[in-house]
Every structure is written in C-alpha cells, then in structure tokens.
C-alpha positions as CSV (number, residue, x, y, z in Angstrom):
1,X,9.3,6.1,3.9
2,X,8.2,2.6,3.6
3,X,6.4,1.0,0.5
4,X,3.0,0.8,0.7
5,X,2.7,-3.1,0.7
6,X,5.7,-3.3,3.2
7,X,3.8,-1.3,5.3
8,X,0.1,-2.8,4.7
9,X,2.0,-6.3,6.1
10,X,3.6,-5.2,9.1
11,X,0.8,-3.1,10.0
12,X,-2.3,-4.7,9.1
13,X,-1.9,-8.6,7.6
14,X,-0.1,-9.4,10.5
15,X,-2.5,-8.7,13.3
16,X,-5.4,-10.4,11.5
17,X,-6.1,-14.0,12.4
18,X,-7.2,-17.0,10.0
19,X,-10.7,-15.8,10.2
20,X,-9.9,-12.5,9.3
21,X,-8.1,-13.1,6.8
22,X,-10.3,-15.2,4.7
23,X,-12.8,-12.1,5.0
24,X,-10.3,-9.7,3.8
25,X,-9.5,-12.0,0.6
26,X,-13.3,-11.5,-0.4
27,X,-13.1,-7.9,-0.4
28,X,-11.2,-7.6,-3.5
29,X,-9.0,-9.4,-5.8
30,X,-6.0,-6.9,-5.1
31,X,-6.6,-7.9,-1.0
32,X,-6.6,-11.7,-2.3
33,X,-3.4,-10.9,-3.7
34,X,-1.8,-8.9,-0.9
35,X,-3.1,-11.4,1.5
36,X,-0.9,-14.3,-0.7
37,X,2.0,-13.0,-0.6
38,X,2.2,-12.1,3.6
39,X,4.9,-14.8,4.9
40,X,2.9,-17.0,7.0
41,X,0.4,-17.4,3.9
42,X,2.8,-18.1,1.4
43,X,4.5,-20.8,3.5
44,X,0.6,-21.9,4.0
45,X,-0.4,-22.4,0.2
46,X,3.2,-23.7,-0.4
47,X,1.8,-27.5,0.5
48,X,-1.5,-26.8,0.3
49,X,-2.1,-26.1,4.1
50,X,-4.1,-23.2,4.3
51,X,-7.0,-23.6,6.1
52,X,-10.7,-23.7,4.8
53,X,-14.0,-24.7,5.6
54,X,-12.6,-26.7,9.0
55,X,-10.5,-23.6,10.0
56,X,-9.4,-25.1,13.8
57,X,-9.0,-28.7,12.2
58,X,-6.4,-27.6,9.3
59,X,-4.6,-24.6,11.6
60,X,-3.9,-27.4,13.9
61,X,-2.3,-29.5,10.9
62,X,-0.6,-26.3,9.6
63,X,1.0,-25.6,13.2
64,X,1.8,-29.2,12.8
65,X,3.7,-28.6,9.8
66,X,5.3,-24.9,11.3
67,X,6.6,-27.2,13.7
68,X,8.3,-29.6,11.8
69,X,9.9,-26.7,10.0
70,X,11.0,-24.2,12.1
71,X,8.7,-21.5,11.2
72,X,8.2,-19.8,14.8
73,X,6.6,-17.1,12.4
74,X,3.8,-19.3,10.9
75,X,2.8,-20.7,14.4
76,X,2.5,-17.3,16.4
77,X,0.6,-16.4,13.4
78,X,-1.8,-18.8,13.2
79,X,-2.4,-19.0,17.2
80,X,-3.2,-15.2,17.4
81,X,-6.5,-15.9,18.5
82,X,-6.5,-16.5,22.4
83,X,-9.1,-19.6,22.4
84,X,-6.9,-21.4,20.0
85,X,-5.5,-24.3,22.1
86,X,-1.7,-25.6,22.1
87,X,-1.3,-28.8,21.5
88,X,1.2,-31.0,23.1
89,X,2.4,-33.3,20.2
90,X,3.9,-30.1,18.3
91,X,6.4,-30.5,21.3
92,X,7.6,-33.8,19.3
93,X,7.4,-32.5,15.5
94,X,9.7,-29.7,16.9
95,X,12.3,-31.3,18.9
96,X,12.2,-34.2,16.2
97,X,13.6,-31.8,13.6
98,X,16.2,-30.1,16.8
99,X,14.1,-26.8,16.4
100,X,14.9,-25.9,20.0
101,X,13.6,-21.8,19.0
102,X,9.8,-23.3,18.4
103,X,10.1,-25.4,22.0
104,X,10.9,-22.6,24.0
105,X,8.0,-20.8,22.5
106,X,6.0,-23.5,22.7
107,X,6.8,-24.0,26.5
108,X,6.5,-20.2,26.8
109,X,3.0,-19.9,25.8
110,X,2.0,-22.9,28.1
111,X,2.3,-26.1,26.1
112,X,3.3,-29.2,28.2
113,X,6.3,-31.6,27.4
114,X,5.8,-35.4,27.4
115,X,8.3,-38.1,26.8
116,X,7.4,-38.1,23.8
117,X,9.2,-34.8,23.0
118,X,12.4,-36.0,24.1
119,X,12.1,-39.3,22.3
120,X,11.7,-37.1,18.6
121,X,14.9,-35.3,19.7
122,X,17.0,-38.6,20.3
123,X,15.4,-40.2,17.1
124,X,16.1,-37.0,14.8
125,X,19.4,-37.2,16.8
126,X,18.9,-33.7,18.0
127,X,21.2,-33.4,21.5
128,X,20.9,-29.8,21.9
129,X,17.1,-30.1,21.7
130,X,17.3,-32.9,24.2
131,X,19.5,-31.5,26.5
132,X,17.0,-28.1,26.4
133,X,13.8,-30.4,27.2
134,X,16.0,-32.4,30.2
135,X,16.9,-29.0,31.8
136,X,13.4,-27.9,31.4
137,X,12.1,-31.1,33.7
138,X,10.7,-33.1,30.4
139,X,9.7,-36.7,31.5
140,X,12.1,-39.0,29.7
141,X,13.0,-43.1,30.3
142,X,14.9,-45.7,28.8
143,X,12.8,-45.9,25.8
144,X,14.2,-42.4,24.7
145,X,18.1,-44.3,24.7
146,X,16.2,-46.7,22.1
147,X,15.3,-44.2,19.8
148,X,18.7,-42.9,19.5
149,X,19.7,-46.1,19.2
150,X,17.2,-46.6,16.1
151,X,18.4,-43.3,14.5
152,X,22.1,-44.1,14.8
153,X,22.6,-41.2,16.8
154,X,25.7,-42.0,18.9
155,X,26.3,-38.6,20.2
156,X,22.8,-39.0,21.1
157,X,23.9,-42.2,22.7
158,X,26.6,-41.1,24.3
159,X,25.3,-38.5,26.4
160,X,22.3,-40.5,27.4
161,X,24.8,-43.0,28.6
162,X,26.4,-40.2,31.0
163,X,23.3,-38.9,32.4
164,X,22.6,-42.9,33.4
165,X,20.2,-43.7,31.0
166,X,20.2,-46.9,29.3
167,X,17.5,-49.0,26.4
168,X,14.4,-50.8,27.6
C-alpha cells in the first residue's frame, strides 16, 4: 500500500493547476505544507518563481525557467489549464541548453519554432538539438553558423558547413 503523502501527490497535487493550488494552501497549514514539497513546487520556490498575485505573468517566467532547465515536469504542470498559451521563445531557452525532451513537447502541444530556436542550439553548441529542429522544418539562415561561431562550437560548425550553411 502506498504512503499516504505519496499517494495525496500522485493523486490529487498533481491534477490541480496554479490556481488551485494557491486555494488549497489556505485551507490548512498541513495542505501549505504538502503543497511545498510536490515536485513542480519545490523546483518553483527553489529561485523564488512561484507565482502570485500576476499568476499568467510569473507561470510564463517559471515555464521560462522549466525551459532553461529541463524540467518537462514543471512545464506540463504549470500549463494544465487549457487557456494557458505556449509561447514560442521557450523554443530558444530549451534548445539553448540542448534539452531536445522539452522541444518535442513543446512542438507536440502546438508551439511554433523560429530561427531563433535553432540559433540557441548552435550558441549553446547543442547539435543534437539542432539537428532535431532541422528535421522538424525549423527556419534557420546563415546567422545561425554565426552563433556557433560565437560559442566556439566547432562541431556545431562543422555540420553546418555540410548541410551548406555558411556566416552572414
């Protein structure tokens, strides 16, 4: 049998959104507590991220942040809610730091990929990340051989060089 909290997390934390949340946290200091110590919210108060009074304002900077880190978990989490609206630039945060996991969730879900995505995976020198946005049609130019360039990224370099591409 599972514990108790174990159980109250997968079963009940995790299919509450940011709203809900902050109303279950008045309810009682021992759901304040429980609520803390749920994954997405520790990662949340870790840097001071977690949402407040401008809720849609800071969950976009804390998907900002999920991005930038790798933390697929964080992101589904805190998009739950089916207005909440993708938005393209996590494309770059994510393929800046090669986390090629959060892009194909990102794509799944309907985000759009820019240039600017594959520019972040050439200047974090992330050629796995860039070869996955190039197979999935992302625009890219010249100026994405430049940012290699800039990073010192000569794999990166290399294989722009072979696909034809060279700096602006």
């Amino acid at each position: 049998m599972q514990e108790v909290p174990l159980l109250f997390e997968m079963e009940i934390l995790s299919r509450l959104n940011v709203s809900d949340l902050f109303a279950l946290a008045g309810v009682s200091r021992e759901a304040r507590a429980a609520m803390f110590t749920f994954e997405p919210i520790a990662f949340l108060t870790r840097d001071n991220l977690m949402p407040h009074e401008d809720i849609r304002r800071q969950c976009s900077y804390a998907c900002t942040e999920a991005c930038k880190e790798g933390r697929l978990d964080v992101l589904r989490w805190l998009t739950l809610d089916p207005s909440y609206e993708m938005d393209r630039r996590w494309t770059y945060h994510a393929a800046r730091n090669g986390h090629v996991d959060v892009l194909e969730w990102l794509v799944d879900e309907g985000c759009s990929l820019a240039e600017d995505a594959a520019s972040g995976a050439a200047e974090g020198g992330h050629l796995d990340a860039l070869k996955w946005l190039v197979s999935m049609g992302c625009p890219w130019s010249g100026s994405v051989w430049n940012y290699a360039v800039k990073g010192r990224h000569e794999h990166v370099v290399e294989w722009l060089r072979g696909e034809g591409c060279g700096g602006i």
